[in-house]
N, CA and C atoms as a LAMMPS dump frame, in Angstrom:
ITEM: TIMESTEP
0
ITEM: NUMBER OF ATOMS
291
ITEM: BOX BOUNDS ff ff ff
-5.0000000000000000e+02 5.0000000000000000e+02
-5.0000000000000000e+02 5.0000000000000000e+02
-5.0000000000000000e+02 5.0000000000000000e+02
ITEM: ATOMS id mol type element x y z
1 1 1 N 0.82 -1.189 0
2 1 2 C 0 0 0
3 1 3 C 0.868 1.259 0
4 2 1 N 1.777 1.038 0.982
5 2 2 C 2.505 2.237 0.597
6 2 3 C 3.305 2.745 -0.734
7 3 1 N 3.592 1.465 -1.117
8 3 2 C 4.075 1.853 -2.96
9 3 3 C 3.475 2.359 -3.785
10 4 1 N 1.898 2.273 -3.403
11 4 2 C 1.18 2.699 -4.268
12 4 3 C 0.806 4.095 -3.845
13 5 1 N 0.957 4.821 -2.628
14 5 2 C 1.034 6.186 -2.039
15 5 3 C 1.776 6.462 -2.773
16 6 1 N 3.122 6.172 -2.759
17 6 2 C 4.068 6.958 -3.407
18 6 3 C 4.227 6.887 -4.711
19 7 1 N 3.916 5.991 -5.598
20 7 2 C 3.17 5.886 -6.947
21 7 3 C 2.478 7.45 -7.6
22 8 1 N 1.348 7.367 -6.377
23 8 2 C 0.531 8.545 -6.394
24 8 3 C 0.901 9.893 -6.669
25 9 1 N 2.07 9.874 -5.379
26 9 2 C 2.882 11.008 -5.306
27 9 3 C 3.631 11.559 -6.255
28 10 1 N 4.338 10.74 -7.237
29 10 2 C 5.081 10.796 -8.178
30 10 3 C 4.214 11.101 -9.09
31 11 1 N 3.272 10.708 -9.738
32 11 2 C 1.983 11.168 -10.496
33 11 3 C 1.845 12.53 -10.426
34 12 1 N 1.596 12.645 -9.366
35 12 2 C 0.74 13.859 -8.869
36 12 3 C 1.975 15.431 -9.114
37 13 1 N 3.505 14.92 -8.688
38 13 2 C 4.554 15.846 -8.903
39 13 3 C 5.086 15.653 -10.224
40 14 1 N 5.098 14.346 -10.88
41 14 2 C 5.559 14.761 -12.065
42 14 3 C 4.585 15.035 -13.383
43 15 1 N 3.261 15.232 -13.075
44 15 2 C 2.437 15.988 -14.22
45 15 3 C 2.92 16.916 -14.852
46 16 1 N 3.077 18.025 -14.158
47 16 2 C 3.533 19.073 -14.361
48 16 3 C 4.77 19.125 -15.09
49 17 1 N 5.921 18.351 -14.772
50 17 2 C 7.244 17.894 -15.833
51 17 3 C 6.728 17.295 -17.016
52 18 1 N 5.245 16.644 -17.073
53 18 2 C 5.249 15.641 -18.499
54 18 3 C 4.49 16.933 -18.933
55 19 1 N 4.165 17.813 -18.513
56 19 2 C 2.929 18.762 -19.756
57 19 3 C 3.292 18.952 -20.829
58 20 1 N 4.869 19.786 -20.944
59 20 2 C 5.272 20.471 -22.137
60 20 3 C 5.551 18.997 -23.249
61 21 1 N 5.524 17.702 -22.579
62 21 2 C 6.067 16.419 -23.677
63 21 3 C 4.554 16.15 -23.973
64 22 1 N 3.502 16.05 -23.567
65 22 2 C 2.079 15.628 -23.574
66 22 3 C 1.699 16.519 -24.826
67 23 1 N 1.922 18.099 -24.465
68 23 2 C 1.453 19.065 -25.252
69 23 3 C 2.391 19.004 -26.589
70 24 1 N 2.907 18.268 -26.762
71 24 2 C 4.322 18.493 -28.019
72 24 3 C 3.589 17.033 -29.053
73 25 1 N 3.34 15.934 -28.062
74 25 2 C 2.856 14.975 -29.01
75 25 3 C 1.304 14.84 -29.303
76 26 1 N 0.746 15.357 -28.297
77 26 2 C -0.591 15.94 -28.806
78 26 3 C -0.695 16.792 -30.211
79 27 1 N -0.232 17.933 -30.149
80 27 2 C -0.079 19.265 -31.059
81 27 3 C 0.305 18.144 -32.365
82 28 1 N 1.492 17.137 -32.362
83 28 2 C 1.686 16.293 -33.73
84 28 3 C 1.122 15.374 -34.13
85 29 1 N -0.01 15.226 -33.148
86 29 2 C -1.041 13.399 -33.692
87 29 3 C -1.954 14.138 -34.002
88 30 1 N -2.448 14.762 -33.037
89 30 2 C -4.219 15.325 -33.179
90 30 3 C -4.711 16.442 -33.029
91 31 1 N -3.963 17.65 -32.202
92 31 2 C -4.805 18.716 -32.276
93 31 3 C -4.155 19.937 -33.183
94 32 1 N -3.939 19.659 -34.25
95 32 2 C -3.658 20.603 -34.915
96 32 3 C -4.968 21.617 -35.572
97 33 1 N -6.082 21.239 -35.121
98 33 2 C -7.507 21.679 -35.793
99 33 3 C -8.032 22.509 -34.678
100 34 1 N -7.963 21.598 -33.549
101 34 2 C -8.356 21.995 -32.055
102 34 3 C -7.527 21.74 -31.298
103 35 1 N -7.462 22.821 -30.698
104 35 2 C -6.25 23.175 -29.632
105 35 3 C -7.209 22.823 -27.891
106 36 1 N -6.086 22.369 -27.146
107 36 2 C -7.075 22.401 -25.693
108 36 3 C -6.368 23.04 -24.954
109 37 1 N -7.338 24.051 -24.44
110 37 2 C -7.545 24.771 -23.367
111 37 3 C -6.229 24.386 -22.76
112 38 1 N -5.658 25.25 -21.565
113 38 2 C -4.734 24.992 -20.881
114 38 3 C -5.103 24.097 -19.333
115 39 1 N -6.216 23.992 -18.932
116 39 2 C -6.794 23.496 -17.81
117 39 3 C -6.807 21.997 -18.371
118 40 1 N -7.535 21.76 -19.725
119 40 2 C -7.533 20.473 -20.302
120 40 3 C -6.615 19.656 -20.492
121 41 1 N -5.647 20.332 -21.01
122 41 2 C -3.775 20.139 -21.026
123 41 3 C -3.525 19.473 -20.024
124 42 1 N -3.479 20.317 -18.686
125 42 2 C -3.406 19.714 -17.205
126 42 3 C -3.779 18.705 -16.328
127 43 1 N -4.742 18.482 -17.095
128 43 2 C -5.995 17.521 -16.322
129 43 3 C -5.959 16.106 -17.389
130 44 1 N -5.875 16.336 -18.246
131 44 2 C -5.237 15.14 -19.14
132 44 3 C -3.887 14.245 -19.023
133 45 1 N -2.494 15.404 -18.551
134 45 2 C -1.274 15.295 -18.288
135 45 3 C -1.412 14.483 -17.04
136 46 1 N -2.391 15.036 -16.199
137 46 2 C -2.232 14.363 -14.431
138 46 3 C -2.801 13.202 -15.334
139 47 1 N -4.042 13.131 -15.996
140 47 2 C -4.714 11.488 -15.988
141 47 3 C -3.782 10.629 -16.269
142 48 1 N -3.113 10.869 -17.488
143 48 2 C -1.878 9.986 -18.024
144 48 3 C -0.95 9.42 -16.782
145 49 1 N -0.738 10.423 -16.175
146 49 2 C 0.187 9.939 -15.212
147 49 3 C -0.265 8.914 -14.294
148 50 1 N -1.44 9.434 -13.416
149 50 2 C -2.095 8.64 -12.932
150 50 3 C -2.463 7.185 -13.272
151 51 1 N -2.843 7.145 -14.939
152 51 2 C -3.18 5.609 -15.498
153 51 3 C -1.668 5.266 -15.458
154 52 1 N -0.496 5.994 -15.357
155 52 2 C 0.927 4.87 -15.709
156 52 3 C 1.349 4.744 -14.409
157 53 1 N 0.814 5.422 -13.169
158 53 2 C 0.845 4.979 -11.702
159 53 3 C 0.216 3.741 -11.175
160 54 1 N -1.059 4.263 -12.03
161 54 2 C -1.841 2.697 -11.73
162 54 3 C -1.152 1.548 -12.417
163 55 1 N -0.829 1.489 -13.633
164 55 2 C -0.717 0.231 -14.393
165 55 3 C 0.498 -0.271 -13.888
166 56 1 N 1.954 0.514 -13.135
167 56 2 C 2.996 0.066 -12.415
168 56 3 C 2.79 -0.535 -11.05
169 57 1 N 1.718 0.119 -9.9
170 57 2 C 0.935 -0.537 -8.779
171 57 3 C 0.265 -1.933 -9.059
172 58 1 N -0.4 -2.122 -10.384
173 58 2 C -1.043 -3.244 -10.832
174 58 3 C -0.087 -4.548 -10.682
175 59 1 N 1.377 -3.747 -11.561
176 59 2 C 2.56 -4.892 -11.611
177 59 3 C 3.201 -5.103 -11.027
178 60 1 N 3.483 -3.841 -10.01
179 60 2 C 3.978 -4.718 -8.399
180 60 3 C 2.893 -5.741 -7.534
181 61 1 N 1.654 -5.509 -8.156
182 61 2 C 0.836 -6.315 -7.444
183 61 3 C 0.432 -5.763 -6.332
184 62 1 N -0.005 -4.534 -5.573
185 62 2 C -0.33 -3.517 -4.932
186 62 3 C -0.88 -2.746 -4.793
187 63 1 N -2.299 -2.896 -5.975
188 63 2 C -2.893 -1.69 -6.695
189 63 3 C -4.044 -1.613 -5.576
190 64 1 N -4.038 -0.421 -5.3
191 64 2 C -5.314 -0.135 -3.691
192 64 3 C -5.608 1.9 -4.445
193 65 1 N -6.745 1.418 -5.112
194 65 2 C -7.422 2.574 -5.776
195 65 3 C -7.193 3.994 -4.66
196 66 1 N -7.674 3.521 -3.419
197 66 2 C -8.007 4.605 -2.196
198 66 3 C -6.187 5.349 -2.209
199 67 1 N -5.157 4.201 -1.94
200 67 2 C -3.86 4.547 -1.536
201 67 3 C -3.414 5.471 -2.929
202 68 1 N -3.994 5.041 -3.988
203 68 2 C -3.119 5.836 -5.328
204 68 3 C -3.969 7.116 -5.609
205 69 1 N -5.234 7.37 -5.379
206 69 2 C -5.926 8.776 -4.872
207 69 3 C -5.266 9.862 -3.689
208 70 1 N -5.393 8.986 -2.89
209 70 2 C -4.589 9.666 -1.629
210 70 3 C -2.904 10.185 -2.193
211 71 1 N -2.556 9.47 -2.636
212 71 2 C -1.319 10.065 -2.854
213 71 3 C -0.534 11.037 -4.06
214 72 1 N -2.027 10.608 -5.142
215 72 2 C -1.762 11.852 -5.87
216 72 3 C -2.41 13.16 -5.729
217 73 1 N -3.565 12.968 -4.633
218 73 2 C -3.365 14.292 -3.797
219 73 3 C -2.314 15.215 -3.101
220 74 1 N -1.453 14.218 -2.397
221 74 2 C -0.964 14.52 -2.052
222 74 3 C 0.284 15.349 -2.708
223 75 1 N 0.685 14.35 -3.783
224 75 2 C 1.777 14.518 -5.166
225 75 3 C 1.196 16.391 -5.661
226 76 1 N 0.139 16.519 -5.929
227 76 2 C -0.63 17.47 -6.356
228 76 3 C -0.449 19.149 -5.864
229 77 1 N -1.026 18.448 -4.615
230 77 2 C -1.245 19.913 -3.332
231 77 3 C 0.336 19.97 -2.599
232 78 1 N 0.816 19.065 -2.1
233 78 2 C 2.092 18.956 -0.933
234 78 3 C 2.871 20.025 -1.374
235 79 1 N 3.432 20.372 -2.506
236 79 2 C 4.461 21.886 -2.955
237 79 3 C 3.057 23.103 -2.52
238 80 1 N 2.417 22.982 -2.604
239 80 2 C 2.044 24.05 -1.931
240 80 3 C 1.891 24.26 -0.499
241 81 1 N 1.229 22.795 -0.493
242 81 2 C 1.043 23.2 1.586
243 81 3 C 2.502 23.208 2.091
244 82 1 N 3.633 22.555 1.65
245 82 2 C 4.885 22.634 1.966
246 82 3 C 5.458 24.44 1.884
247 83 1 N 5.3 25.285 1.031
248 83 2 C 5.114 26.544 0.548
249 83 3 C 4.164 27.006 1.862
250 84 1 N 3.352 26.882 1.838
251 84 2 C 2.343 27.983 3.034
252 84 3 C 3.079 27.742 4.315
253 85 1 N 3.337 26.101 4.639
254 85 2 C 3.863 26.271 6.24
255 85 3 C 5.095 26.835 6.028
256 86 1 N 6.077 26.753 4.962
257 86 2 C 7.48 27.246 5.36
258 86 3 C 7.247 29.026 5.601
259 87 1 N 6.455 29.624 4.292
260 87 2 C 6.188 31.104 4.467
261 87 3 C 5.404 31.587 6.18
262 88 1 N 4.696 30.661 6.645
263 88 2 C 4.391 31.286 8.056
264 88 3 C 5.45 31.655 9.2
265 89 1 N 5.147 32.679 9.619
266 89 2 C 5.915 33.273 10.831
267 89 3 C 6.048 32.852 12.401
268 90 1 N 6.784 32.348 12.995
269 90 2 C 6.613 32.41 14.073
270 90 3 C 6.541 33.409 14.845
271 91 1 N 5.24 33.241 15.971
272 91 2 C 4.962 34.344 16.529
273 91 3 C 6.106 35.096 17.27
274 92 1 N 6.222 36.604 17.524
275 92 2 C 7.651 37.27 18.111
276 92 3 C 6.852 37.507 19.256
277 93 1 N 6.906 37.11 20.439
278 93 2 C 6.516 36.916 21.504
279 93 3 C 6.895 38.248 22.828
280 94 1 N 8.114 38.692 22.33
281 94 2 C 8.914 39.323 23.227
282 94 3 C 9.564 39.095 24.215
283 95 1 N 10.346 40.245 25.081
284 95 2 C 10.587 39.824 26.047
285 95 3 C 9.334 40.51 27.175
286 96 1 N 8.942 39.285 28.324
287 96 2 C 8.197 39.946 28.833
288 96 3 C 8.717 40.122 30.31
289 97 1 N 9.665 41.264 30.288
290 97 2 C 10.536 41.395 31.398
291 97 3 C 9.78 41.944 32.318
């Protein structure tokens, strides 16, 4: 189960690295007529990833739908929530002499 978390994770962080290769062989098979949206781009790029997360979980023999959701949430959001907690401040308390 946990391979398949981190499956997830990897999905979920490397979408974003496969876009510009997704969008390059797209643009030369099929959308030279119709172009997609940039949200569509994105959301296509994560699926791909996701189905080659799943189909590697399948072949380790590990595939747990819930664990490979969970973790490409995580893959997804984590650079950001990682980003918000580092930018927060600790409170300056003073001295309270």
């Amino acid at each position: 189960m946990l391979s398949t978390v981190i499956l997830g994770i990897l999905a979920g962080l490397g979408a974003p690295y496969a876009e510009p290769h997704v969008k390059k062989g797209l643009e030369d098979l099929l959308l030279s007529d119709a172009p997609m949206s940039a949200m569509e781009l994105r959301m296509f790029t994560f699926s791909l990833c996701l189905v080659a997360a799943a189909i590697l979980a399948w072949i380790f023999g590990d595939g747990s739908a819930l664990a490979l959701a969970i973790g490409s949430a995580l893959g997804v959001f984590g650079p950001r929530i990682i980003d918000r907690i580092q930018k927060r401040k600790t409170p300056d308390y003073g001295d309270d002499e």
